[in-house]
N, C-alpha and C positions, 0 to 999 in steps of 0.2 A: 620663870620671869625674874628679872632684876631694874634696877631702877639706873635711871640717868641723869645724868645735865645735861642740858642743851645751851645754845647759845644765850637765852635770856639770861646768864648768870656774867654772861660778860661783859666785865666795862661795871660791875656792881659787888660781886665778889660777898654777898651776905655769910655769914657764915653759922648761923642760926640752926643750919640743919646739922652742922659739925657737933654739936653739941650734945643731941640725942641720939645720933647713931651711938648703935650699942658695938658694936663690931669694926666701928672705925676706919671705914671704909673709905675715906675721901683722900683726895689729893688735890693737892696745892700748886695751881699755872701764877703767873704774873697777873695775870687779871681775871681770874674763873677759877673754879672749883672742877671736878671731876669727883664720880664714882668705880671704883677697880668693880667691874660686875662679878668678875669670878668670886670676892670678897660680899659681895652685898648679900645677905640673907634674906632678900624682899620681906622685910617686916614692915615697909612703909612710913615710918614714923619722922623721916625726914623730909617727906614732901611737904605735907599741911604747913612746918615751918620755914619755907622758901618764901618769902615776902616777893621774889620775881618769879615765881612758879616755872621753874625752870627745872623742876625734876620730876620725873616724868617715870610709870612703867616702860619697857623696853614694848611692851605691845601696842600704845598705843600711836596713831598715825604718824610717820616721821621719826620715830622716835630710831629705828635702826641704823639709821646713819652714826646714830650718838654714842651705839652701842661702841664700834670702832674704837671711835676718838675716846671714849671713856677708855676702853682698855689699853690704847697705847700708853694716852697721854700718865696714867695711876701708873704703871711702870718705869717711869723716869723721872716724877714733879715728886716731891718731898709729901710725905703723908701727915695730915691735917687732923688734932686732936681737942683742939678747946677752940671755942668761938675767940674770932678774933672784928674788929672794929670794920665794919664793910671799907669799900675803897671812898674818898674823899667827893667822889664825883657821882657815887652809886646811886641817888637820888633822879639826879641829872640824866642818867643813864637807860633809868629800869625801862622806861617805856620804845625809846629806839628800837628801830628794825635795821637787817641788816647787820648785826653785830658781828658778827663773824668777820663779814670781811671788812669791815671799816673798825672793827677795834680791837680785835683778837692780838693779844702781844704768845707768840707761842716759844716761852721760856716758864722756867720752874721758879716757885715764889723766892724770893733771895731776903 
């Protein structure tokens, strides 16, 4: 098992769960976070502090699509070490459906 993001993290960008991973597993899109799975040790300890609950184990429903897009996107977006200030609109955002395709910017954080 390993953990993911999904879409709820887009267009919000929390970075709260950066903070307790022990193994530093995250990476960094223009607007969302990722997890590298191959890097995740499933200790869990990143979900509970997702304010958009957008990280998820790999088993449960839906969540295999995420696995993909985690592993490309951790291979080329900049890797994420200390919480950093969510996005400006993250508020605005957290409850929208639909994120993927109406806000996803798929560039690495600059």
């Amino acid at each position: 098992m390993t953990y993911i993001v999904n879409d709820k993290c887009i267009g919000c960008k929390y970075t709260d769960c950066v903070e307790v991973c022990p193994v530093d597993c995250f990476y960094e899109g223009e607007n969302t976070l990722v997890i590298n799975p191959d890097e995740c040790i499933d200790c869990g300890v990143c979900e509970p502090e997702c304010p958009a609950e957008a990280i998820l184990p790999d088993t449960e429903p839906g969540a295999e699509q995420w696995v993909q897009f985690n592993l490309e996107k951790s291979v080329i977006w900049p890797n994420i070490t200390e919480r950093k200030e969510p996005l400006p609109e993250a508020d605005e955002n957290l409850d929208k459906t639909n994120k993927f395709n109406s806000l996803f910017i798929d560039k690495p954080a600059t």
